[in-house]
C-alpha positions, 0 to 999 in steps of 0.5 A: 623331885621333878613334876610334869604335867602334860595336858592334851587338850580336848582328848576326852570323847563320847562313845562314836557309834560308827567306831563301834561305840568307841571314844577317841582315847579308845581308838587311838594307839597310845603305848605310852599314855596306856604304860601310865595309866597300868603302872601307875594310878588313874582315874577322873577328875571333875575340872569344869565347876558347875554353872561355868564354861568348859573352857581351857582356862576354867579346866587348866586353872581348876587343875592347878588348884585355883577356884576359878568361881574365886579367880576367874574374870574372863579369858580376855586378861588371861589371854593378854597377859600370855601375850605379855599385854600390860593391863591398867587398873581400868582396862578390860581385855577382850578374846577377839576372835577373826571369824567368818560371816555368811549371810548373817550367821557365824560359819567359821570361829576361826576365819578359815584358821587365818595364817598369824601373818594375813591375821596380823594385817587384818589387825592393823587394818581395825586398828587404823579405823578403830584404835584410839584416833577412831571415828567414836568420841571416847573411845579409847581401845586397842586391838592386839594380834596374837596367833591366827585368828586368836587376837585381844582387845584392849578396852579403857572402862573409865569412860564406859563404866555404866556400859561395862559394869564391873567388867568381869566376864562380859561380851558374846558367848564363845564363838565355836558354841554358836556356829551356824547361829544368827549374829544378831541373835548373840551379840553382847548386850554392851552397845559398844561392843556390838557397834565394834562388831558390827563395824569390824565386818564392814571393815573386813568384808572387803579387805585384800586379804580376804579378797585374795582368800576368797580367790584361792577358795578359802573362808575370810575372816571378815568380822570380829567375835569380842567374848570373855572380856574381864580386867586383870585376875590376882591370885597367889602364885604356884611357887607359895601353894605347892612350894615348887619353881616351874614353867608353862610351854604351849603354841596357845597364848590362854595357857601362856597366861595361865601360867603368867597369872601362878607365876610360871614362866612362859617357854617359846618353843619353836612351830608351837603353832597351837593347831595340828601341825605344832611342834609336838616332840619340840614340847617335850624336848624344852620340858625336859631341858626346863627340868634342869634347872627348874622341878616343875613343868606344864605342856599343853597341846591343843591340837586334839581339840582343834580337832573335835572342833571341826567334827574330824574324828580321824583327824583327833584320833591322829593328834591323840597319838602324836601327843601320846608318840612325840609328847608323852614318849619323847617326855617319859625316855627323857625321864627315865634316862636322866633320873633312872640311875640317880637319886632324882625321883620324878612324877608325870601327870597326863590328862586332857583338860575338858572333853570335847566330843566331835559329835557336839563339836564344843567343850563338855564338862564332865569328869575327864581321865587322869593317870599319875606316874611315880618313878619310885612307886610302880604298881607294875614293872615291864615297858611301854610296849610290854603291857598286861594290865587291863585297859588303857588310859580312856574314859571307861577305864578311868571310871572303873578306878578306886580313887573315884572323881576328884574335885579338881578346884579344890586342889585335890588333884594337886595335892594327890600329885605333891603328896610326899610319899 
């Protein structure tokens, strides 16, 4: 049996009253997402605890079957550890962000989506003022780069133990929550971590990258935005719960290190950029290479959440059917060429992670649509693009199922997709 996952990540939406109260989902075409959820089953999932953040981690970390409130502490060592960061004992990781400041307000959480390579010398810049020879006595902390404005802190606690505590989930809140706020007003209450914030605009403001951006009208990243900070997660790998040897692949080093903490090996995919122009139909084609020699693949594409983030609802509607056209179609032909003939059964996952409105421009946790592809057990025949069941793969449909809203945490959605049958 082969099983894939294919996560887009932010897809789920509120109705849009100038779309005619229609969700993204809804306004997208999308043969082969809507081909999945008719002839196969579907209907919700609840992947975002109670009480805790609708992040990428939480959500992805929940769909795989682990209590996040039992595994999760921070998205910093998960991030570090899909960057392939050796994690001490005693240090803590940070997700440090590249932001952009105006007049005492975060305005940008991404510094203009900062290409990886002006990011990178943005990087050694902080590092060269605040690495582990810098100016603070006891300081021992090393800035990494990561992908655009995606970058990790690396922080020893030995000798900020009172300061840091039991370093689980501490610094600002997430900075695509606090847009248009005042900085002061969201800093961490760790004083170090303020006075590194603080210390990063001073540094940044005036760097020739940003100079330079600034002359070609472009935002600067001019500060660093330090959340989610923990030390390194333990948990039992993917292999013992559900008896099956797989791989991750995504442009995002957060989804890396998800799979880096189950045990999944990591898939470098070419132009996996974790943004619009990601290589989506490469994706599709290292999953199913994967497959040849593993039975288990996960593929995540943020694109759609970039997206909602900045409140374009032309633009997820665009990443949506990219997904659904060059990901889930270039997956669900591979597939049916491969194994149609042979003995070889295959069962195809599809879902966003979290809803992420473009009317709030941040992630929500409600119970998102899912839809399971058995190639065995077909409710319907026909293809793709001969479709006669009612509705599609979108939020109202799914909430219309029988199958009702499955706690994903609690493995359900996990076991509803390794079922024997």
């Amino acid at each position: 049996m082969k099983y894939v996952i294919l996560i887009g990540d932010g897809m789920a939406d509120y109705p849009i009253p100038e779309r005619g109260y229609k969700t993204a989902l809804q306004i997208a075409s999308t043969p082969n997402l809507d081909f999945i959820a008719t002839t196969g089953i579907r209907g919700l999932v609840q992947t975002i605890p109670e009480g805790m953040n609708a992040g990428s981690d939480i959500a992805i970390l929940s769909i795989l079957g682990y209590d996040p409130a039992r595994y999760y502490t921070g998205r910093g060592p998960i991030e570090a550890m899909g960057m392939h960061i050796h994690l001490e004992r005693d240090e803590i990781a940070f997700r440090c962000n590249l932001v952009t400041e105006a007049e005492g307000r975060i305005v940008d959480y991404s510094g203009g989506h900062i290409p990886t390579e002006e990011a990178r010398v943005l990087i050694k810049a902080l590092n060269e003022a605040l690495g582990v020879k810098g100016p603070r006595k006891g300081w021992e902390l090393t800035f990494y780069p990561g992908v655009s404005y995606r970058n990790v802190l690396i922080i020893n606690a030995r000798s900020h133990e009172d300061e840091l505590g039991e370093g689980k989930e501490i610094g600002s809140p997430p900075p695509h929550d606090v847009i248009g706020a005042r900085v002061e007003d969201n800093l961490p209450k760790e004083a170090i971590l303020r006075e590194i914030m603080r210390t990063s605009k001073r540094i940044l403001e005036d760097h020739e990258v940003n100079l330079r951006r600034m002359a070609r009208n472009e935002r600067k990243a001019n500060m660093v935005w330090l959340w989610s900070g923990g030390k390194k997660p333990a948990m039992p790998a993917f292999s013992e719960l559900y008896g099956v040897h797989g791989s991750v692949i995504s442009g995002v080093d957060l989804i890396k290190g998800v799979g880096a903490c189950v045990g999944l090996d990591t898939i470098e995919v070419p132009g996996a950029t974790g943004y619009i122009d990601t290589n989506y139909k490469g994706k599709a084609e290292y999953a199913l290479r994967s497959l040849e020699e593993k039975d288990f693949v996960l593929v995540h594409v943020e694109a759609p959440d970039e997206a909602a983030h900045l409140g374009d609802i032309a633009l997820k509607v665009n990443a949506i059917e990219d997904f659904d056209a060059l990901v889930v179609g270039t997956v669900l032909k591979g597939l049916e060429e491969r194994y149609t003939d042979t003995d070889e059964r295959y069962r195809l996952l599809v879902l966003p992670d979290h809803y992420t409105p473009v009317s709030v421009g941040t992630h929500t946790r409600e119970a998102v649509p899912f839809a399971i592809y058995d190639s065995h057990a077909p409710r319907n025949t026909g293809h793709v693009r001969a479709m006669e069941t009612k509705g599609g793969f979108d939020e109202v449909s799914a909430s219309k199922s029988d199958v009702g809203v499955l706690d994903a945490r609690a493995q359900d959605l996990m076991r509803f997709f390794f079922k024997s049958s």
